[in-house]
TORKOL-4160 file (C-alpha; in steps of 0.2 Angstrom, whole numbers, padded with zeros to 4 digits, m for minus):
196
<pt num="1" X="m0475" Y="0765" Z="0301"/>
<pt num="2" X="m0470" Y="0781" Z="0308"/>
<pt num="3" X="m0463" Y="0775" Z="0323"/>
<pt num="4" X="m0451" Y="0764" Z="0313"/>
<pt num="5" X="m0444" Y="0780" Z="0305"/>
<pt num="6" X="m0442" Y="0788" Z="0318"/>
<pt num="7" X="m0433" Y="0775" Z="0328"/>
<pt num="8" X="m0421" Y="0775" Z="0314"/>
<pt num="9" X="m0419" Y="0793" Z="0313"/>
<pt num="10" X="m0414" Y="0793" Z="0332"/>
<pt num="11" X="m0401" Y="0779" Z="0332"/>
<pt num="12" X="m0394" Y="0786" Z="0313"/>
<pt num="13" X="m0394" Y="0803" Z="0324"/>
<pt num="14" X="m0385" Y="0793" Z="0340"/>
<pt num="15" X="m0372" Y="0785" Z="0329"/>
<pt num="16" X="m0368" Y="0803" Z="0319"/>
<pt num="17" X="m0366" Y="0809" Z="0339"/>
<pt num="18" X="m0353" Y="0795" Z="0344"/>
<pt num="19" X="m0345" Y="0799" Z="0327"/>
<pt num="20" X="m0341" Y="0817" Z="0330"/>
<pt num="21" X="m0336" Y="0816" Z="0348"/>
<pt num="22" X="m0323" Y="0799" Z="0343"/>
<pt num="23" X="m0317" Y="0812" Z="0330"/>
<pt num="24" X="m0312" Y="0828" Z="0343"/>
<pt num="25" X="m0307" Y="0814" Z="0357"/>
<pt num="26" X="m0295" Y="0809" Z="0345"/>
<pt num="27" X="m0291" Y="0825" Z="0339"/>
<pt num="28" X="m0288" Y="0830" Z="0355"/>
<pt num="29" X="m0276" Y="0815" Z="0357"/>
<pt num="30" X="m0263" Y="0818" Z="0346"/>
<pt num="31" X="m0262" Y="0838" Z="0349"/>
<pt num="32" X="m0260" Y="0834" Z="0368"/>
<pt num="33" X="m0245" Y="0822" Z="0360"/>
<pt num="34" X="m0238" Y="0836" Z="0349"/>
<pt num="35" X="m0239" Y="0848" Z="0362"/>
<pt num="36" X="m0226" Y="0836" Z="0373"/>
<pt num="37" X="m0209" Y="0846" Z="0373"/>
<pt num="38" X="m0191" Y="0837" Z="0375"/>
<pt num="39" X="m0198" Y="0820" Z="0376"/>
<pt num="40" X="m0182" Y="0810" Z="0380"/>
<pt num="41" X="m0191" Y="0792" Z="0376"/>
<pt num="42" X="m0208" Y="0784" Z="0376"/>
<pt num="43" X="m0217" Y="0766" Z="0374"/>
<pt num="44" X="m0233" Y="0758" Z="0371"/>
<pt num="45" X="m0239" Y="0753" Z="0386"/>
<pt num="46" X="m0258" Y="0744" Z="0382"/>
<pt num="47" X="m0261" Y="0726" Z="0386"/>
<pt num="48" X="m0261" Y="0717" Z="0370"/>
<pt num="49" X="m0243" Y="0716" Z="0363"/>
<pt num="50" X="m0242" Y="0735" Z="0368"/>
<pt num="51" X="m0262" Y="0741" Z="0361"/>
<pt num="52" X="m0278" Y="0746" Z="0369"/>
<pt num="53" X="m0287" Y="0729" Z="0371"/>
<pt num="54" X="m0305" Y="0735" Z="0368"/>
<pt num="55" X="m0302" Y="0748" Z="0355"/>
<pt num="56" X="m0290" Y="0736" Z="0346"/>
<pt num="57" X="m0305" Y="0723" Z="0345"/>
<pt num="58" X="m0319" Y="0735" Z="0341"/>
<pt num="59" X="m0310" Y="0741" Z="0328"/>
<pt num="60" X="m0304" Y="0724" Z="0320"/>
<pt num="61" X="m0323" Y="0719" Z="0322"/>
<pt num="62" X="m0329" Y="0735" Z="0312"/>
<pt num="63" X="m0316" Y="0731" Z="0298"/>
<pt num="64" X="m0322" Y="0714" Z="0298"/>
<pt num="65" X="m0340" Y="0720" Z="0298"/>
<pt num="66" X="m0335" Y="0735" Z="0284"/>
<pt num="67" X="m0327" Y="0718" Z="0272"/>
<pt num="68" X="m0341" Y="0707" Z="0275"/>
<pt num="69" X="m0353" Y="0723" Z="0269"/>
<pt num="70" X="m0344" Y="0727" Z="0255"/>
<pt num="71" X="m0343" Y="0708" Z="0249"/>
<pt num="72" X="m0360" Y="0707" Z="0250"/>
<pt num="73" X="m0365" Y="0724" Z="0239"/>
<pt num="74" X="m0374" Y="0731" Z="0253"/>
<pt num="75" X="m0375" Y="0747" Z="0247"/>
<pt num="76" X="m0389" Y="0756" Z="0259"/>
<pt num="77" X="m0375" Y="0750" Z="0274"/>
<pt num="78" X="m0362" Y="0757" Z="0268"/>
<pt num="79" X="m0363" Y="0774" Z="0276"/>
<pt num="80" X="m0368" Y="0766" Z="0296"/>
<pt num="81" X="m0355" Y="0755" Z="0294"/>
<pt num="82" X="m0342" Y="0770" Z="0287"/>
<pt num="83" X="m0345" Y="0777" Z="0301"/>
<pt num="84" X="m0343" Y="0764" Z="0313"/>
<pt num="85" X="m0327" Y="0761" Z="0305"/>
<pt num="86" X="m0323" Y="0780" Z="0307"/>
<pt num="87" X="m0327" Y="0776" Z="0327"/>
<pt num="88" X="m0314" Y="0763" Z="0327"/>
<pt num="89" X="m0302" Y="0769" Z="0322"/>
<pt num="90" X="m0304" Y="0784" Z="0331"/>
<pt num="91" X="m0305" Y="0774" Z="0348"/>
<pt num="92" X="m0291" Y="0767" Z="0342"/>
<pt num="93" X="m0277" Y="0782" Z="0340"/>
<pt num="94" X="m0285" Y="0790" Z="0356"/>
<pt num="95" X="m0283" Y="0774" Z="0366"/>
<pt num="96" X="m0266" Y="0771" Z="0359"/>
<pt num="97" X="m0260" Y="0789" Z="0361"/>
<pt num="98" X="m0268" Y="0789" Z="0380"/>
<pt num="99" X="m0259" Y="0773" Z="0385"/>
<pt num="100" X="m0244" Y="0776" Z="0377"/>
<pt num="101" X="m0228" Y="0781" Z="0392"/>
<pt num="102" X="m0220" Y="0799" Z="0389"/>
<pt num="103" X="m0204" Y="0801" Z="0397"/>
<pt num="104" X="m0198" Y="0822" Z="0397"/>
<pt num="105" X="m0185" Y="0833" Z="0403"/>
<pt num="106" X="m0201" Y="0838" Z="0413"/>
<pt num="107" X="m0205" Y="0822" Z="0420"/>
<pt num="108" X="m0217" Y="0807" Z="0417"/>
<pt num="109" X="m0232" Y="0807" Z="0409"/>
<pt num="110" X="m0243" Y="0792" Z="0411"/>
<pt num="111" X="m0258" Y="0799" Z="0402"/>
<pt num="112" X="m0259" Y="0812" Z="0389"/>
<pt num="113" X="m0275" Y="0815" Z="0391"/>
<pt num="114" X="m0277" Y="0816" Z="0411"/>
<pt num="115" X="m0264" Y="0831" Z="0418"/>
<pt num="116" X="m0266" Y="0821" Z="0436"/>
<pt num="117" X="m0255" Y="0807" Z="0428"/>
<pt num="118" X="m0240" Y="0820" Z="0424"/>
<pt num="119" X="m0227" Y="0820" Z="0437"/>
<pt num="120" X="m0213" Y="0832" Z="0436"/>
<pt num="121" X="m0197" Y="0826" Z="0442"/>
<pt num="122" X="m0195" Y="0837" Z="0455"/>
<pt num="123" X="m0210" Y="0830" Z="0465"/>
<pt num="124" X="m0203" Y="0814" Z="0468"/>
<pt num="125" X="m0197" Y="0811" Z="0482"/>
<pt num="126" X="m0193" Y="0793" Z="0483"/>
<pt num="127" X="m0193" Y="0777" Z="0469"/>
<pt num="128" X="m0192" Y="0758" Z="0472"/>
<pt num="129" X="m0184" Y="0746" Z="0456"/>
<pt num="130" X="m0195" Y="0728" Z="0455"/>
<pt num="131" X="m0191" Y="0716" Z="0444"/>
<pt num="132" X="m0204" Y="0709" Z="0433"/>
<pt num="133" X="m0197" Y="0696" Z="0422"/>
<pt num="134" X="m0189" Y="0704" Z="0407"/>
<pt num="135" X="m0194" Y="0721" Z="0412"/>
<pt num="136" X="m0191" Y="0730" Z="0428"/>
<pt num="137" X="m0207" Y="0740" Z="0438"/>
<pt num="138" X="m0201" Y="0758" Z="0446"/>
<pt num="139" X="m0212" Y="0763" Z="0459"/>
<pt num="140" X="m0209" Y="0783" Z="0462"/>
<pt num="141" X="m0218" Y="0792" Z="0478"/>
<pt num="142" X="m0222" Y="0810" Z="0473"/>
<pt num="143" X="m0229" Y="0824" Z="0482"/>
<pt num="144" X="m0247" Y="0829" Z="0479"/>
<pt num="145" X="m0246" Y="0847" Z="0473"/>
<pt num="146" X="m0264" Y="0850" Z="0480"/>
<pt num="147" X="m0267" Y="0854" Z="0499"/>
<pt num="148" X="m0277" Y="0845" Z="0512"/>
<pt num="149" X="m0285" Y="0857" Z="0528"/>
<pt num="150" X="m0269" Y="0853" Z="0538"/>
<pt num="151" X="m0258" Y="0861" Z="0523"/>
<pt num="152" X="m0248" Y="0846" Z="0522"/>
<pt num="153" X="m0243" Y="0837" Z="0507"/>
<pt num="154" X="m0247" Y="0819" Z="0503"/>
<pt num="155" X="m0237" Y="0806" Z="0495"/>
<pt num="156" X="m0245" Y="0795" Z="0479"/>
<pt num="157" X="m0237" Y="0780" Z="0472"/>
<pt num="158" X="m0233" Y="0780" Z="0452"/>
<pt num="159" X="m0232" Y="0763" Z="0445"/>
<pt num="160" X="m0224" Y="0764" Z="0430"/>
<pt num="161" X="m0217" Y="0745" Z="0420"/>
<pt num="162" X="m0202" Y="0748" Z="0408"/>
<pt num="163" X="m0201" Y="0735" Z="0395"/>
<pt num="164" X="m0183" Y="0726" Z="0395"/>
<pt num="165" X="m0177" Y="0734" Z="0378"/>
<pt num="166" X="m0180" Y="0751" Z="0387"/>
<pt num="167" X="m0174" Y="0749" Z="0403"/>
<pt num="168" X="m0155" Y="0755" Z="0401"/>
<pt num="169" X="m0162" Y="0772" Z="0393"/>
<pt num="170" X="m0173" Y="0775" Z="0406"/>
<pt num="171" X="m0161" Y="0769" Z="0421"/>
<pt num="172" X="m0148" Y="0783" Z="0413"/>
<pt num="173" X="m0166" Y="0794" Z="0414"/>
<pt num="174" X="m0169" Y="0792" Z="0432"/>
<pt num="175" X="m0149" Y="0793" Z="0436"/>
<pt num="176" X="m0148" Y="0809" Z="0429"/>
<pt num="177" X="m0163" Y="0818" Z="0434"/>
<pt num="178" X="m0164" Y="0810" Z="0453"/>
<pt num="179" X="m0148" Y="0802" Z="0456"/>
<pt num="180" X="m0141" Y="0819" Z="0467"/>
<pt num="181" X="m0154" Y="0819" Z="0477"/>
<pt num="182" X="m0162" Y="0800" Z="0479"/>
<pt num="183" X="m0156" Y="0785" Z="0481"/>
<pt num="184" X="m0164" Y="0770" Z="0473"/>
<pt num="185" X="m0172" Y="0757" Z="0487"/>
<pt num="186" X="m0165" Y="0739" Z="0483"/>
<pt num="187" X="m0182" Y="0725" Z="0481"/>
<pt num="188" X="m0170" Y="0713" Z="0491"/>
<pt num="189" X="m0171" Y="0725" Z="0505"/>
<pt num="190" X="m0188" Y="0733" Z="0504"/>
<pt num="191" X="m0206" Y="0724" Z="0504"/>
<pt num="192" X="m0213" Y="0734" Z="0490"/>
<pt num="193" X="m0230" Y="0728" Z="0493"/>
<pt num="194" X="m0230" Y="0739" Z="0509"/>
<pt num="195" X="m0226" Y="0755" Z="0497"/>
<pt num="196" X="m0245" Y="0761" Z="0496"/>
């Protein structure tokens, strides 16, 4: 008897856990988004129609589950499923946030919420143009900012796809904030699979 109660009171203690942290990992979503300065242009980037697959469906499901609960009068369930609800939709605004593409006067910012996925332009050192159908990939090389024993830099590859409606307004982007000092690479005359 007592061990039922108790294995309740540690997963209603589990869920109240994931709550709070889904609440300040979403918090901390959108002020890492407010705290973006002169963002030029930005686009969802996740992989359903532009949303975070699995915190799309988790949070469809829970709403499903919180209509199914509520159709039924299941009163003692409302709060677990409130808050599962409340994880969902936190999932959800972090994940879209996160996924979403920030382009600044500073540079690119793949990832709100990981500072190793912002690149400032002035890093970049060399870019590639793919087409993809409708949209176009721009592979940029970027300098490392960090230094290996030998205190020479090393080159990473950013992959970033820009859907077709915003491919002129980032091409005007790039243009201006590279086009003195780099010259785009053709994909008729490059292999960009050998770009690492």
């Amino acid at each position: 008897m007592y061990i039922t109660t108790d294995i309740h009171g540690v997963f209603v203690l589990i869920l109240a856990g994931f709550t709070l942290g889904s609440t300040f990992l979403s918090a901390y979503s959108i002020l890492n988004a407010a705290r973006l300065r002169n963002v030029r242009m930005s686009w969802k980037a996740g992989k359903m129609w532009g949303y975070p697959i699995f915190a799309t469906v988790f949070l469809f499901s829970t709403l499903v589950l919180s209509s199914a609960v509520y159709q039924m009068s299941l009163t003692q369930y409302y709060p677990i499923v409130g808050c599962y609800a409340w994880i969902g939709l936190n999932w959800f605004c972090a994940s879209f946030l996160a996924s979403k593409r920030y382009i600044t006067d500073h540079g690119i910012v793949k990832n709100i919420n990981d500072p190793s996925q912002t690149v400032p332009w002035y890093l970049m050192t060399d870019f590639v143009v793919k087409s993809t159908g409708p949209s176009r990939e721009y592979i940029f090389i970027y300098q490392d900012r960090g230094y290996n024993e030998k205190n020479v830099n090393r080159c990473i590859r950013l992959e970033l796809e820009v859907p077709a409606h915003k491919n002129e307004e980032f091409k005007k982007i790039v243009s201006y904030k590279l086009g003195q000092t780099i010259s785009p690479e053709i994909e008729s005359f490059i292999d960009v699979r050998t770009v690492r």
